[in-house]
Structure formats: C-alpha cells, structure tokens
PyMOL Python script that loads the backbone (N, CA, C, O; Angstrom):
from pymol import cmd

cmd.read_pdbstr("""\
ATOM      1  N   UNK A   1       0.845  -1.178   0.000  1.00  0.00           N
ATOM      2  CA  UNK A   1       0.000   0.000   0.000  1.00  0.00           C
ATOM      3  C   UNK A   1       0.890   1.240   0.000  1.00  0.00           C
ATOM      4  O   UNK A   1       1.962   1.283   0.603  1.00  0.00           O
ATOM      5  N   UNK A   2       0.344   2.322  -0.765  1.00  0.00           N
ATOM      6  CA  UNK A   2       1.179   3.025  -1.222  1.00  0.00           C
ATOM      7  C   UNK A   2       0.485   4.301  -0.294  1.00  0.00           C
ATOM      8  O   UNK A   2      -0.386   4.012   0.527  1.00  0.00           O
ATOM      9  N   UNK A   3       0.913   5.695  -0.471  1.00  0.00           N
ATOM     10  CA  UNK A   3       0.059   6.574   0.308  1.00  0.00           C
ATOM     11  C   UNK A   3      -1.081   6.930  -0.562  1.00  0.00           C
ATOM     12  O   UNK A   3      -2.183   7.183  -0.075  1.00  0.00           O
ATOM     13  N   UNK A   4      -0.822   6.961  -2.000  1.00  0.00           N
ATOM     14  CA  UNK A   4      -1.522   7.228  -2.653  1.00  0.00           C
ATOM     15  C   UNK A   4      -2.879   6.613  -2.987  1.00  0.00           C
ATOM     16  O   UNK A   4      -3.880   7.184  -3.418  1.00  0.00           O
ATOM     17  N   UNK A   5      -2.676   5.204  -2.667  1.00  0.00           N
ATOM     18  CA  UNK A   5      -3.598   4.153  -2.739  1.00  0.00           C
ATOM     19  C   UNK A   5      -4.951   4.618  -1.506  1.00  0.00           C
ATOM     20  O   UNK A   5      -4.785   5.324  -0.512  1.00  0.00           O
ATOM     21  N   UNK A   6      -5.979   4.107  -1.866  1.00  0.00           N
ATOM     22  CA  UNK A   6      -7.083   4.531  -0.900  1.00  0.00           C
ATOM     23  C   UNK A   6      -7.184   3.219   0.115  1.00  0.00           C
ATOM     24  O   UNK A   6      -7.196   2.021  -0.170  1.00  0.00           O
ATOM     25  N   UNK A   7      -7.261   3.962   1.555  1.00  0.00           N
ATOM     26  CA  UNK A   7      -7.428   3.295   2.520  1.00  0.00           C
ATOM     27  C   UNK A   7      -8.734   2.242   2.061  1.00  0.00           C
ATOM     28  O   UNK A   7      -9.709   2.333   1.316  1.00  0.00           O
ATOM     29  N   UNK A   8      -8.128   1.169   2.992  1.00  0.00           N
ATOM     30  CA  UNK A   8      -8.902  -0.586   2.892  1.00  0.00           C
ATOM     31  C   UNK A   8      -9.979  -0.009   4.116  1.00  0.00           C
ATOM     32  O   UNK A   8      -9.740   0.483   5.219  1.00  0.00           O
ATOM     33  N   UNK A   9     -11.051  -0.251   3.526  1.00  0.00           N
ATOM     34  CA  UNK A   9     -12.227   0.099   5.012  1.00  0.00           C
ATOM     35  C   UNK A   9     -13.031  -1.302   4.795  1.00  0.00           C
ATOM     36  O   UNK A   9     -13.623  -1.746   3.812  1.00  0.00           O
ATOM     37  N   UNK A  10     -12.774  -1.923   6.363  1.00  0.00           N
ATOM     38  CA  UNK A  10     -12.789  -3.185   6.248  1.00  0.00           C
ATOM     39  C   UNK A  10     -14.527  -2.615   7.222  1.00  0.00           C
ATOM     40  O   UNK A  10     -14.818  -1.556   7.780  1.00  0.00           O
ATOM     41  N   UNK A  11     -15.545  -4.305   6.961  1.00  0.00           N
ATOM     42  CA  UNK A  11     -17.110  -3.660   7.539  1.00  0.00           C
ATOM     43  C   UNK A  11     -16.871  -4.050   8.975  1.00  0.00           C
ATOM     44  O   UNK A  11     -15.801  -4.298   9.530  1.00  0.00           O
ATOM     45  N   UNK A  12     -18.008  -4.051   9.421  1.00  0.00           N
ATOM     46  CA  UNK A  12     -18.586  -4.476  10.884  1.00  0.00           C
ATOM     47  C   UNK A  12     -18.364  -5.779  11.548  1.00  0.00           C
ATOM     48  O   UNK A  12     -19.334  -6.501  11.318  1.00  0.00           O
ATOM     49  N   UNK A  13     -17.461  -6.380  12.292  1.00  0.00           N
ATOM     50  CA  UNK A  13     -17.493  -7.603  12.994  1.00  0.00           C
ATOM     51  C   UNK A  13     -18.676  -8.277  12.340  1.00  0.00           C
ATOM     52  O   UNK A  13     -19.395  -7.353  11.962  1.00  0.00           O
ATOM     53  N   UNK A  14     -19.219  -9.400  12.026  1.00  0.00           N
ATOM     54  CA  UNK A  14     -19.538 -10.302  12.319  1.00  0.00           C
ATOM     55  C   UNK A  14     -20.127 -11.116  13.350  1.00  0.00           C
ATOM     56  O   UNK A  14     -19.439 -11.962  13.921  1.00  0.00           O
ATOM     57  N   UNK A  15     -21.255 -10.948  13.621  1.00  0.00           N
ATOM     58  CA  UNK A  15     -22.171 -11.419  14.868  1.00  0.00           C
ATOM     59  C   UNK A  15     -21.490 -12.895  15.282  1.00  0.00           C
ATOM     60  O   UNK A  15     -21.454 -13.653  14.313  1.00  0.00           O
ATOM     61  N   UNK A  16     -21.072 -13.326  16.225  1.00  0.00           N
ATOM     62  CA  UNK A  16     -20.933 -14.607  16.569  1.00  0.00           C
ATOM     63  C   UNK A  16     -22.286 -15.527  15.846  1.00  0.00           C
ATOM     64  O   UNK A  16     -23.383 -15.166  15.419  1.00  0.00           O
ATOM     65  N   UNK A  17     -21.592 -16.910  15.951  1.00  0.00           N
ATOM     66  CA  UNK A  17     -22.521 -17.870  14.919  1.00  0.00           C
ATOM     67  C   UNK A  17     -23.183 -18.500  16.037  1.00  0.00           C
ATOM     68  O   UNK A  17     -22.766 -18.913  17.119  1.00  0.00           O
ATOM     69  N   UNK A  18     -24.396 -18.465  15.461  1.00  0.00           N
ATOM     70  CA  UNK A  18     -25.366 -19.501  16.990  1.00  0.00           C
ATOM     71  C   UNK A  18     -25.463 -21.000  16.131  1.00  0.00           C
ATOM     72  O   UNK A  18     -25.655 -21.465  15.007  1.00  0.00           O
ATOM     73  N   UNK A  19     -25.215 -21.329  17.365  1.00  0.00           N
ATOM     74  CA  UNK A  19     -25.029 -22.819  17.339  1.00  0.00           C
ATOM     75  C   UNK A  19     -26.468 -23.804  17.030  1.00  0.00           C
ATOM     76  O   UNK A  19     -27.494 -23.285  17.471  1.00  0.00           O
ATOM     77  N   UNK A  20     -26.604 -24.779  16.524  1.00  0.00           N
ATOM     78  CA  UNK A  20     -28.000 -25.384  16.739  1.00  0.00           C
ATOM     79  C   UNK A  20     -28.004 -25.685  18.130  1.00  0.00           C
ATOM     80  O   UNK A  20     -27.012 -25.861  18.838  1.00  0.00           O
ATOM     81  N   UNK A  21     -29.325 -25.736  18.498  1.00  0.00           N
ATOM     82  CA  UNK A  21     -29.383 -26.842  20.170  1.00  0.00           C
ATOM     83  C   UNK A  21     -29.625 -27.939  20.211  1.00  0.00           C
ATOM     84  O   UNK A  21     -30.546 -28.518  19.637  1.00  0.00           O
ATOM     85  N   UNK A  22     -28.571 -28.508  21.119  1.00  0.00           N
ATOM     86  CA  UNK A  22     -28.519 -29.927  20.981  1.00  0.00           C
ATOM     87  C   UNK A  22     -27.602 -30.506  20.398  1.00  0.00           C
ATOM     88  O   UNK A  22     -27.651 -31.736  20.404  1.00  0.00           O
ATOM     89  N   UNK A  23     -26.512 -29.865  19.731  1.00  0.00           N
ATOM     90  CA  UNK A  23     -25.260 -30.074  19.412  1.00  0.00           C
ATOM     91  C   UNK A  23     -24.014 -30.113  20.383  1.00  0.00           C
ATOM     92  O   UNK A  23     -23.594 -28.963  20.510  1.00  0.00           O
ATOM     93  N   UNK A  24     -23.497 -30.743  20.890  1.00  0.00           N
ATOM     94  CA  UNK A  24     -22.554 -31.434  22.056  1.00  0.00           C
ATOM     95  C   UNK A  24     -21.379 -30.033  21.109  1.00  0.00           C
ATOM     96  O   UNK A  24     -21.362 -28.827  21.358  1.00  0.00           O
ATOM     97  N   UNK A  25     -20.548 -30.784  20.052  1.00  0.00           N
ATOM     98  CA  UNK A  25     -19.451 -30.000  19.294  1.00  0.00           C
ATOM     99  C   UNK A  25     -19.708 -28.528  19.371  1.00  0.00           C
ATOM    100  O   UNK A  25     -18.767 -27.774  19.621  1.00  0.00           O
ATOM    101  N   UNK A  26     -21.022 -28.025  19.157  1.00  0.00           N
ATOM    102  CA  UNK A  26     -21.306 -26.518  18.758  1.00  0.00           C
ATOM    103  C   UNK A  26     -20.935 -25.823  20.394  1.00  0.00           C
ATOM    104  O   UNK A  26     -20.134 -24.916  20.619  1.00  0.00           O
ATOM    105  N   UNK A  27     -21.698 -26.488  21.293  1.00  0.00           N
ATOM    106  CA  UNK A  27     -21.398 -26.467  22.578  1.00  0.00           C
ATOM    107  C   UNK A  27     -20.618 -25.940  23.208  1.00  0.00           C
ATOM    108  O   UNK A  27     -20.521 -24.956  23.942  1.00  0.00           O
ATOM    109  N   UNK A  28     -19.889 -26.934  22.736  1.00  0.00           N
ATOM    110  CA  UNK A  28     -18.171 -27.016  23.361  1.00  0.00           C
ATOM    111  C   UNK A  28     -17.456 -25.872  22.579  1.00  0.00           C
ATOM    112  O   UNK A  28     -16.761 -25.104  23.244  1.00  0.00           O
ATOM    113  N   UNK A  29     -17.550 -25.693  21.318  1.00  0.00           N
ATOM    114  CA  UNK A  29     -16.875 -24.426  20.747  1.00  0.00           C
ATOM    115  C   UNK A  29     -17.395 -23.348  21.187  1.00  0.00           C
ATOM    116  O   UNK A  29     -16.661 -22.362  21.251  1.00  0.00           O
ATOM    117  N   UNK A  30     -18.804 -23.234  21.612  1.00  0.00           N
ATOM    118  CA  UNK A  30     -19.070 -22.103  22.327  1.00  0.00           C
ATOM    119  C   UNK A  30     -18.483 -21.374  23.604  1.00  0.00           C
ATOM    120  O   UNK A  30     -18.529 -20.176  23.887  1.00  0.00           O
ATOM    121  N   UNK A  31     -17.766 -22.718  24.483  1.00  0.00           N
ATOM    122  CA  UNK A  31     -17.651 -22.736  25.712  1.00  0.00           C
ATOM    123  C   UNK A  31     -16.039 -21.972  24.982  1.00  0.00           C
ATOM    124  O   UNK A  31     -15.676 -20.798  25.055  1.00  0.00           O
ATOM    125  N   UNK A  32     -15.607 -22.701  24.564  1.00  0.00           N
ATOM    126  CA  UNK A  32     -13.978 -22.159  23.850  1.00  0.00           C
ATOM    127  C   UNK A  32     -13.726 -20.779  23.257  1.00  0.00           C
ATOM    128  O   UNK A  32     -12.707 -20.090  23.303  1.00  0.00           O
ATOM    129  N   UNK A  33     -15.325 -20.461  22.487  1.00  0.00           N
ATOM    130  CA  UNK A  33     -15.204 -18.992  22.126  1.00  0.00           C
ATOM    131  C   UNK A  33     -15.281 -17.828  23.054  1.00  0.00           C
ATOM    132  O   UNK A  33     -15.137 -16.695  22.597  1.00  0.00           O
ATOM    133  N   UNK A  34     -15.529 -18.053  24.515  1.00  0.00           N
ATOM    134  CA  UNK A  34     -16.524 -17.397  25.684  1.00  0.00           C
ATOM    135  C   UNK A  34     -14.954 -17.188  26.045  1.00  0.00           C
ATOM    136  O   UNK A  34     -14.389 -16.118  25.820  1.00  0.00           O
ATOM    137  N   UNK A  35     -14.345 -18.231  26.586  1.00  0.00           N
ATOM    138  CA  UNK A  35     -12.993 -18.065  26.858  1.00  0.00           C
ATOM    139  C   UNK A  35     -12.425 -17.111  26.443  1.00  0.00           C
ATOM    140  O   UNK A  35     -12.299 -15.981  26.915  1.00  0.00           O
ATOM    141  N   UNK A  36     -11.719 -18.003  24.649  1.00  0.00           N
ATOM    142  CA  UNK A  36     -11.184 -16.274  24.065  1.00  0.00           C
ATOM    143  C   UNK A  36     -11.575 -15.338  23.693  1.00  0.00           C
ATOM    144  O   UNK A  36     -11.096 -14.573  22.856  1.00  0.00           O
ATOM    145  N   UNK A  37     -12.721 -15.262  24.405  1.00  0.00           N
ATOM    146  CA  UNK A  37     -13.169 -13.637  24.373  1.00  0.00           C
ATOM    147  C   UNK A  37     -12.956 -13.219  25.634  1.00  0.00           C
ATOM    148  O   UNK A  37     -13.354 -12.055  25.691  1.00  0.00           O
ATOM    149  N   UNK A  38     -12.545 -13.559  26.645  1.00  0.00           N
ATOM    150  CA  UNK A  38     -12.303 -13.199  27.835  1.00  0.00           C
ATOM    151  C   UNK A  38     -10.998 -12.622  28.007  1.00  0.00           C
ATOM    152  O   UNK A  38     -10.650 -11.511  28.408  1.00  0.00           O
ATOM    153  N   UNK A  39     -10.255 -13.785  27.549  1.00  0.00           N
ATOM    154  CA  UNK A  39      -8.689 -13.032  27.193  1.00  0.00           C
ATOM    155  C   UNK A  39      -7.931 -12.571  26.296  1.00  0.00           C
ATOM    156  O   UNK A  39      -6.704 -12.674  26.270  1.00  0.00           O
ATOM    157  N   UNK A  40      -8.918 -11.807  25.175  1.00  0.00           N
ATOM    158  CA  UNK A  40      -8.809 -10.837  24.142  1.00  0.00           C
ATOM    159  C   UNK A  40      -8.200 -11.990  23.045  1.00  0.00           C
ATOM    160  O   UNK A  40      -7.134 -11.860  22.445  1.00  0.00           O
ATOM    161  N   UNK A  41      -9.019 -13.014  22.939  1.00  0.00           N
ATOM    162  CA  UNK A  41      -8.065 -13.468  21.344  1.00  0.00           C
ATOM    163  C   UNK A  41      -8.735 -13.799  20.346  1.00  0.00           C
ATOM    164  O   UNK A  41      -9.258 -14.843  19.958  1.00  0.00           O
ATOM    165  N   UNK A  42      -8.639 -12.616  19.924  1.00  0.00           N
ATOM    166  CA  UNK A  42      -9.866 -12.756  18.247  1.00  0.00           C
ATOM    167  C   UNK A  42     -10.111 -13.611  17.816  1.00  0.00           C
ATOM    168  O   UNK A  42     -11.159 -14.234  17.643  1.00  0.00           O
ATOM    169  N   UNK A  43      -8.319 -13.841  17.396  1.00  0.00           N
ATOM    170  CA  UNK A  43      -8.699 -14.867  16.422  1.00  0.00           C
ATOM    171  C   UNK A  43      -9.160 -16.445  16.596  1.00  0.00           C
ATOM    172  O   UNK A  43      -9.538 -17.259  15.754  1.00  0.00           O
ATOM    173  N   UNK A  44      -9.014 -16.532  17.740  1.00  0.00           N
ATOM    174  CA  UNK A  44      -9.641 -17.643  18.094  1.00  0.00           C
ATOM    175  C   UNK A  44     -11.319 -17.640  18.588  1.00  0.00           C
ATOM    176  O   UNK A  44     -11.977 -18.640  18.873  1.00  0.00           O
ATOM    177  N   UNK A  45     -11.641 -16.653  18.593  1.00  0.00           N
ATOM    178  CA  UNK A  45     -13.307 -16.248  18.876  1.00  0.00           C
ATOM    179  C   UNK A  45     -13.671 -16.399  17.037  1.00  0.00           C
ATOM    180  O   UNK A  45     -14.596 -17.155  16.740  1.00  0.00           O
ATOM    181  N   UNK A  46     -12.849 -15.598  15.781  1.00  0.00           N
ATOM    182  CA  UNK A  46     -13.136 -16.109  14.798  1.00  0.00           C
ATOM    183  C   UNK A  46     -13.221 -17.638  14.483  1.00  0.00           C
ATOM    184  O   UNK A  46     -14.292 -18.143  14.146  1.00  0.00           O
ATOM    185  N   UNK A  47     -12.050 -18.375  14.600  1.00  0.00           N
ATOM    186  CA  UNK A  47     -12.116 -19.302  14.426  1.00  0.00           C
ATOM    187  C   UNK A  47     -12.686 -20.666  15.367  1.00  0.00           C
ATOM    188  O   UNK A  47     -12.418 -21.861  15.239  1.00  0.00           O
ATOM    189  N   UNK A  48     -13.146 -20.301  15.877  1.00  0.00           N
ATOM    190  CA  UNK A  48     -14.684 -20.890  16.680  1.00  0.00           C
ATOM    191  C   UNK A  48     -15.797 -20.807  16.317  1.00  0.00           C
ATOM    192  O   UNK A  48     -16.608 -21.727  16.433  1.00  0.00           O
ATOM    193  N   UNK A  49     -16.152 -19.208  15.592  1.00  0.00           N
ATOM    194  CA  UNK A  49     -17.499 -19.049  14.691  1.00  0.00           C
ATOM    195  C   UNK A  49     -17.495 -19.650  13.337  1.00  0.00           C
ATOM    196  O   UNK A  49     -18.465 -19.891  12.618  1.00  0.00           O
ATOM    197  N   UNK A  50     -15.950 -19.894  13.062  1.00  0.00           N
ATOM    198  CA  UNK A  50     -16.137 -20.525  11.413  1.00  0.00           C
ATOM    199  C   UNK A  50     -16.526 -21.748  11.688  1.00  0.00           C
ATOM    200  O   UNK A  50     -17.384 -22.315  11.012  1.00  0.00           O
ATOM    201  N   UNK A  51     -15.793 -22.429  12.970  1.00  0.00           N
ATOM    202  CA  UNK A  51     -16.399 -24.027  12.699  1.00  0.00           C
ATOM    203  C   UNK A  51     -17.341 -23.916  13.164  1.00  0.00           C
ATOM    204  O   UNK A  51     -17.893 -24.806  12.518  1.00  0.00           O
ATOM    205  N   UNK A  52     -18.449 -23.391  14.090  1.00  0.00           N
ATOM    206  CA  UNK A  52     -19.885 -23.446  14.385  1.00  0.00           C
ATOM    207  C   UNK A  52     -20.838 -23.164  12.981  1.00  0.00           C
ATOM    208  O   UNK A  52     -21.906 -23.757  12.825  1.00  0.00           O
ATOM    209  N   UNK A  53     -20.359 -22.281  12.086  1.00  0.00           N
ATOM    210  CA  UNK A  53     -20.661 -22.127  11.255  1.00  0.00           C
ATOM    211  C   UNK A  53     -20.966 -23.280  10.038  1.00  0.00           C
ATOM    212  O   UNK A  53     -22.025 -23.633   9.517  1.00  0.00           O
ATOM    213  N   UNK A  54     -19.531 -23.711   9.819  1.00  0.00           N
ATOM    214  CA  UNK A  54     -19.304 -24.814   8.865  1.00  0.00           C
ATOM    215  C   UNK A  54     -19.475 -26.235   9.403  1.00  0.00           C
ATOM    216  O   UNK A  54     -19.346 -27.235   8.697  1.00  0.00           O
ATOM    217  N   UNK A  55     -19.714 -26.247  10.446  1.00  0.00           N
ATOM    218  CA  UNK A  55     -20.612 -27.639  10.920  1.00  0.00           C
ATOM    219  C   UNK A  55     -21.722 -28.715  10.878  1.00  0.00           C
ATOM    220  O   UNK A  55     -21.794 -29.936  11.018  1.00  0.00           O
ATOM    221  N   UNK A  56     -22.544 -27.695  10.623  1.00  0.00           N
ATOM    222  CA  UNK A  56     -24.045 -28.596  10.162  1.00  0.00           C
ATOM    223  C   UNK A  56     -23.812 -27.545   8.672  1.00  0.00           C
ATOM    224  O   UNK A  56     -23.047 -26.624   8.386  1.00  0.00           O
ATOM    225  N   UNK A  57     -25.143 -28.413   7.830  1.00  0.00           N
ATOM    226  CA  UNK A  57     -25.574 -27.623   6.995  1.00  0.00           C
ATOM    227  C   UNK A  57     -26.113 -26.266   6.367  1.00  0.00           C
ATOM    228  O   UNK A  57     -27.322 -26.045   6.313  1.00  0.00           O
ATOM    229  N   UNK A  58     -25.401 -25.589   6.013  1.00  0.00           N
ATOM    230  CA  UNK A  58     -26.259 -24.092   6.360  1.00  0.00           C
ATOM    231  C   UNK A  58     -27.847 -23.911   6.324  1.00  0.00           C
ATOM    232  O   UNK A  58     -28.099 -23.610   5.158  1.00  0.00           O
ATOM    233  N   UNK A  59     -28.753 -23.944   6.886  1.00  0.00           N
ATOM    234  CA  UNK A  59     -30.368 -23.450   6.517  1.00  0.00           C
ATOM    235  C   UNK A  59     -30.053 -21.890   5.353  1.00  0.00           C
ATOM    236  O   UNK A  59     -30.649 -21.623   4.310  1.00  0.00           O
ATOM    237  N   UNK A  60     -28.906 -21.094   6.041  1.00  0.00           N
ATOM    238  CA  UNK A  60     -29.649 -19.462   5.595  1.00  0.00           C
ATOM    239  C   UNK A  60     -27.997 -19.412   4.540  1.00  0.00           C
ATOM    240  O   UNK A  60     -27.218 -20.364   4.468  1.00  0.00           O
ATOM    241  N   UNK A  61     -27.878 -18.558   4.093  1.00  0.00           N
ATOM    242  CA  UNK A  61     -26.733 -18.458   3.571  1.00  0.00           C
ATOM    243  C   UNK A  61     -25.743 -17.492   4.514  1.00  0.00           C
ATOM    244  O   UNK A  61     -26.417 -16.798   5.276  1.00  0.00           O
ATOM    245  N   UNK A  62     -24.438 -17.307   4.629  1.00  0.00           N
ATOM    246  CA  UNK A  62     -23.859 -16.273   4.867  1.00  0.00           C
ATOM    247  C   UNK A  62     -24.851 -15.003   4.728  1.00  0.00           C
ATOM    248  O   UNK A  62     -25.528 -14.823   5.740  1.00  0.00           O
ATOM    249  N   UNK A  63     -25.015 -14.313   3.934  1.00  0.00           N
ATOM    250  CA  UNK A  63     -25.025 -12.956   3.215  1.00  0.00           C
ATOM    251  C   UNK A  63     -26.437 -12.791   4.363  1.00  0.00           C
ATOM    252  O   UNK A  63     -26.544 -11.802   5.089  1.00  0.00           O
ATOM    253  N   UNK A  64     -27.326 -13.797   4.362  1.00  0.00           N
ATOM    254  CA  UNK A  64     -28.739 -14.033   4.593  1.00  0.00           C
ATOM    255  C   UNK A  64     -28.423 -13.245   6.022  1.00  0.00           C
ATOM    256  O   UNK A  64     -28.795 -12.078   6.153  1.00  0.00           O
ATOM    257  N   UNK A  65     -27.829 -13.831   6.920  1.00  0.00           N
ATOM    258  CA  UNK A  65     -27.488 -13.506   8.502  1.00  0.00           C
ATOM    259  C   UNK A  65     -27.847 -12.813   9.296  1.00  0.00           C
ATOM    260  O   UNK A  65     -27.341 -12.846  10.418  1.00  0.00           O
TER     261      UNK A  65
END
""", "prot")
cmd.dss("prot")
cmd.show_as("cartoon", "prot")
cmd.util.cbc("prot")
cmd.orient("prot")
C-alpha cells in the first residue's frame, strides 16, 4: 500500500454464529469462544465461529445472517 492508494475500510465484525441446540461440538466451541473472548483473542473467537458455522448444513446463507 502506497500513500496514494485509498485506505482498505474493512465492515462491521460479524455477529458470533449460533449454534443449533442440541449439538454437544457446537457447545463445546461455544464454551472455547466465551474463553477467548475473555482473554482478548480474536482470532480464536473467529475461528470458533467458522467451525460453528461450517458444521451442520447451512439453513440461511452467509449474506442471509
């Protein structure tokens, strides 16, 4: 990135992914995402919502959300 280049304006967080109920796995990543959100670690609060996400079948799409 150059100065000249126009600033990257990245959007809005991303709502955490709700889990189905009754899922043991979704559960447990929930319990893991609660954590690193406690002790500031994004990226592991992201990557807790991707696999809750990519776990079961989607009903809605991304975009849908």
């Amino acid at each position: 990135m150059t100065k000249t280049d126009p600033m990257v304006e990245l959007g809005f967080p991303i709502e955490d992914a709700k889990p189905p109920e009754g899922c043991e796995v979704c559960r447990e990543l929930v319990v893991q995402r609660e954590a690193a959100a406690e002790r500031g670690d994004a990226t592991k609060v992201i990557d807790c919502n991707v696999e809750i996400r990519s776990h079961h079948e989607p009903t809605v799409t991304w975009a849908e959300q």
